[in-house]
N, C-alpha and C positions, 0 to 999 in steps of 0.2 A: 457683368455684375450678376450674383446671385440672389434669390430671393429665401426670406427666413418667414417661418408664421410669427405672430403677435395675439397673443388671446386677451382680451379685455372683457372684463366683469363690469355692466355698467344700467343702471337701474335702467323700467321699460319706460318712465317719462324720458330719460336721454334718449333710449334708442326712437322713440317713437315719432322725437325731436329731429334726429339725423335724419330716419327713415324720410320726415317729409321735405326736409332741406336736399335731400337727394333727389327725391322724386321730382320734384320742384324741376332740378338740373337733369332729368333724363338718365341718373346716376344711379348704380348698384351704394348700398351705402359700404362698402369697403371702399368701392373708387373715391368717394368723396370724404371719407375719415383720410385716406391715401394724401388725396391729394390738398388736403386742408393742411396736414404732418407737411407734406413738400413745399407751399406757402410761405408754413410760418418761418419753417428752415429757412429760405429763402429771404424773409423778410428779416431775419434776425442776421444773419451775415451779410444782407445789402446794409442794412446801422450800424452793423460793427467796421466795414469798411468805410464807410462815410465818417464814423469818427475818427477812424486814426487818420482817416484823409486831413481832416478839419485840425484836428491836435499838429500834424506835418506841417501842415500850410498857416496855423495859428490863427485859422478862424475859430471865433466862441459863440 
């Protein structure tokens, strides 16, 4: 798998935001915008499989 850059413009209350929710974790705040992005992916395709599970099986 390759890597591509991503530049974001984002006022310095966010960054200063990240910066200490990173620090917080021991984290560069790349690794932690990184891995917040891997997460939410994450958490957004474990609900989308759970619903069509739920719609298959005819739970509501």
């Amino acid at each position: 798998m390759g890597t591509s850059v991503l530049s974001l413009r984002i006022d310095s209350e966010l960054l200063d935001r990240l910066k200490h929710h990173a620090a917080k974790r021991g984290m560069s705040v790349q690794d932690y915008v990184v891995r917040t992005l891997v997460r939410d992916d994450f958490d957004e395709r474990f609900k989308a499989a759970v619903d069509e599970t739920e719609r298959f099986y005819g739970a509501a």
